[in-house]
N, C-alpha and C positions, 0 to 999 in steps of 0.2 A: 323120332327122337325119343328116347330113354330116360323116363324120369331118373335124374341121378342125385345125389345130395353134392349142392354147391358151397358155397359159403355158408354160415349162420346166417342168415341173412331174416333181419326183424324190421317188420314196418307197421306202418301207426295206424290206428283204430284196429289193433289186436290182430296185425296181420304177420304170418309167417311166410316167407318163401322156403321151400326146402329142396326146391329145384330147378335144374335149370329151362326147364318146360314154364313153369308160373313166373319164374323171374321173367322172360323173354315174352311170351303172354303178356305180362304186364307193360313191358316196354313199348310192345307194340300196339295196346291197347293207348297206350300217351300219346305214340307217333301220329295214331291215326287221328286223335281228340284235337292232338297241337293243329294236325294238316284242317281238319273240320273248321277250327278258326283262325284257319289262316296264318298259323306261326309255321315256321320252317320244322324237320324232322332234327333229334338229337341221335348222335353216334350211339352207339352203346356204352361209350366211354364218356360222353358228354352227360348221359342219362344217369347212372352209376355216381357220377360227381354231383351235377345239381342235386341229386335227393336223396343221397346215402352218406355218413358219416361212418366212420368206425368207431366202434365202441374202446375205449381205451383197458375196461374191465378186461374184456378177453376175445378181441379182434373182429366181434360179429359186425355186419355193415348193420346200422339203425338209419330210421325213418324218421325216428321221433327220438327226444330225449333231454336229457341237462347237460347245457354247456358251460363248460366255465373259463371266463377268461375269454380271448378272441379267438377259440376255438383248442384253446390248450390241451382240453379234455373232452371225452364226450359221453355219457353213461345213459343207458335204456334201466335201469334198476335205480329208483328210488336209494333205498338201501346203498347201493352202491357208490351214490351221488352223493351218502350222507358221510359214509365214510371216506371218502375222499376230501370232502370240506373240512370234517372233523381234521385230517391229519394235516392238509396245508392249510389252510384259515384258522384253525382251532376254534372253529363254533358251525353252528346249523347250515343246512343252505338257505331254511325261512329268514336268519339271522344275518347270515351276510346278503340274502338279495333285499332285505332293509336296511343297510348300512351301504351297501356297495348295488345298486340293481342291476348297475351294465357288468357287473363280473360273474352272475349265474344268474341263468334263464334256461325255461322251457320250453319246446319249438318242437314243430315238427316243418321235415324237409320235403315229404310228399306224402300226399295224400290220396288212398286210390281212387284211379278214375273210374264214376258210376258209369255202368255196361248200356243206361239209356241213353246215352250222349253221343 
């Protein structure tokens, strides 16, 4: 297979996929972790939804990020998180998650699986 560029595709603790060899790698590296303990395999399409959101900024699938709302929005950029509070809330995102906590939070969806496992 041919590394090729897939999607934007960003995940958490500073990880990029930028193709579809590492995306798939990584999948398969969960399938096998999930079977190890005993949990059933996910599709590719089940995997893709449990642990990736799309970035609403500019369509990248994220791993990690600020939600807002019950999934209204989703942003991997700080920055990006701040200006979007800014223009629907008109204030901070530190301001409205102490005013409002369940309307923005920070999260991540997945986390990569360590290679010793």
């Amino acid at each position: 297979m041919k590394d090729m560029p897939y999607f934007m595709i960003h995940g958490g603790n500073n990880m990029e996929w930028n193709s579809v060899r590492e995306l798939m790698t990584e999948f398969s590296e969960t399938n096998r972790y999930r079977l190890i303990h005993g949990e059933g395999e996910y599709s590719f399409g089940e995997f893709i939804d449990e642990y990736f959101r799309i970035d609403t900024e500019d369509g990248a699938l994220i791993s990690e990020g600020w939600v807002f709302g019950e999934g209204d929005a989703y942003f991997r950029h700080e920055a990006t998180a701040e200006a979007y509070c800014q223009k629907r809330y008109g204030c901070s995102v530190s301001e409205l998650y102490e005013d409002e906590g369940s309307e923005v939070y920070w999260t991540e969806w997945y986390e990569k699986i360590r290679k010793d496992n």
